[in-house]
C-alpha positions as CSV (number, residue, x, y, z in Angstrom):
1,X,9.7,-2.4,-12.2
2,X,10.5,0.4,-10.2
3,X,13.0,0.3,-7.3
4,X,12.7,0.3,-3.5
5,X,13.8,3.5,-3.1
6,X,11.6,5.1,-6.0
7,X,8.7,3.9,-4.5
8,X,9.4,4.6,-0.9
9,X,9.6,8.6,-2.5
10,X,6.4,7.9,-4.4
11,X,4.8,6.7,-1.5
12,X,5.7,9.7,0.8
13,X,5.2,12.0,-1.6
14,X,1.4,11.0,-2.1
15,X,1.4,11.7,1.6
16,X,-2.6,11.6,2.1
17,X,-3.5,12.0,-1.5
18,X,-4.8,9.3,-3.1
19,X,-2.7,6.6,-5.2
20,X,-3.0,4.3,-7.9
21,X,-0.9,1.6,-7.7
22,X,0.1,-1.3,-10.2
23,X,2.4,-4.2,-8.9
24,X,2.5,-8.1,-9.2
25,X,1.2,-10.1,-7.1
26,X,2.5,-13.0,-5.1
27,X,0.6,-15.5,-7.8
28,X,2.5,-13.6,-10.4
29,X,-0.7,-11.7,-11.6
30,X,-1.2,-7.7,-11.6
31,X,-3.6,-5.8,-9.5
32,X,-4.2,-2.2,-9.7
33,X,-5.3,-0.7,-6.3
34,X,-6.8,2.9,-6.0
35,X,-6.4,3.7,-2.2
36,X,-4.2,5.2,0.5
37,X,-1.5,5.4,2.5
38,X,-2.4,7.2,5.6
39,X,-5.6,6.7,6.3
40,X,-7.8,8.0,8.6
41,X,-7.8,6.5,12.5
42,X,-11.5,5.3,11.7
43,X,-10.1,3.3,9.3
44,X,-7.3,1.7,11.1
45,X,-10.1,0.4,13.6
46,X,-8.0,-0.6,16.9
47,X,-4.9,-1.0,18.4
48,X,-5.2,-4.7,16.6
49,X,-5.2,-3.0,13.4
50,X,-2.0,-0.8,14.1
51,X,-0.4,-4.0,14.9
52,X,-1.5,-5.5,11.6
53,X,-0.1,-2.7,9.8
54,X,3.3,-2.5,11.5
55,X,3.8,-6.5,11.0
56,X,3.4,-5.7,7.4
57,X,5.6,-3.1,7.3
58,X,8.4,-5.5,9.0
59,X,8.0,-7.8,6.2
60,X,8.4,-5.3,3.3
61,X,4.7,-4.8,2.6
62,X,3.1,-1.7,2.4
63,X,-0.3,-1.5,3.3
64,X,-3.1,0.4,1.4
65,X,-6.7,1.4,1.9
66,X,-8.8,0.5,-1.0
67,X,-11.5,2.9,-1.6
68,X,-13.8,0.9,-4.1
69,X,-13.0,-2.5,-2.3
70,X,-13.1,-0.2,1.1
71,X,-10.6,-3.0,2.5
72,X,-7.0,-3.0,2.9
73,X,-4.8,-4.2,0.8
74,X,-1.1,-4.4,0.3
75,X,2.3,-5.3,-1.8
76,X,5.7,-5.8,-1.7
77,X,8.1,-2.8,-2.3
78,X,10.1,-4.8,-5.1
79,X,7.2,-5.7,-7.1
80,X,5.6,-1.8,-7.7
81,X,5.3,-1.5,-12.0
82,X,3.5,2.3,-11.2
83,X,2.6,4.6,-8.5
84,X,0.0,7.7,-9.8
């Protein structure tokens, strides 16, 4: 498992590149997500989905746009196995 820290730097360093990203879920299972980080404004949708985001964030999630589920998804900073 990687730290906070480490993936914080992953994650800003992928900047608007896209990420593959293997962590455990909340039901103990892994998921591997290919998405990203900053996504465009079309994607957010409205100021409701900003808020969404930010709530996340407040709770230790990160958010991430999947591109083959084309939905967002997220996970928790201390649960990241890999970020490519």
């Amino acid at each position: 498992m990687l730290t906070i820290q480490m993936v914080k730097d992953l994650i800003e360093k992928k900047d608007t590149k896209i990420a593959t990203v293997t962590f455990i879920k909340a039901d103990g299972s892994q998921r591997t997500v290919n998405g990203l980080f900053k996504p465009t404004s079309k994607m957010i949708g409205s100021d409701k989905g900003i808020a969404q985001g930010e709530a996340m964030k407040a709770r230790g999630q990160v958010p991430i746009w999947s591109l083959q589920e084309k939905s967002w998804k997220s996970f928790m900073l201390d649960k990241v196995l890999e970020i490519k």
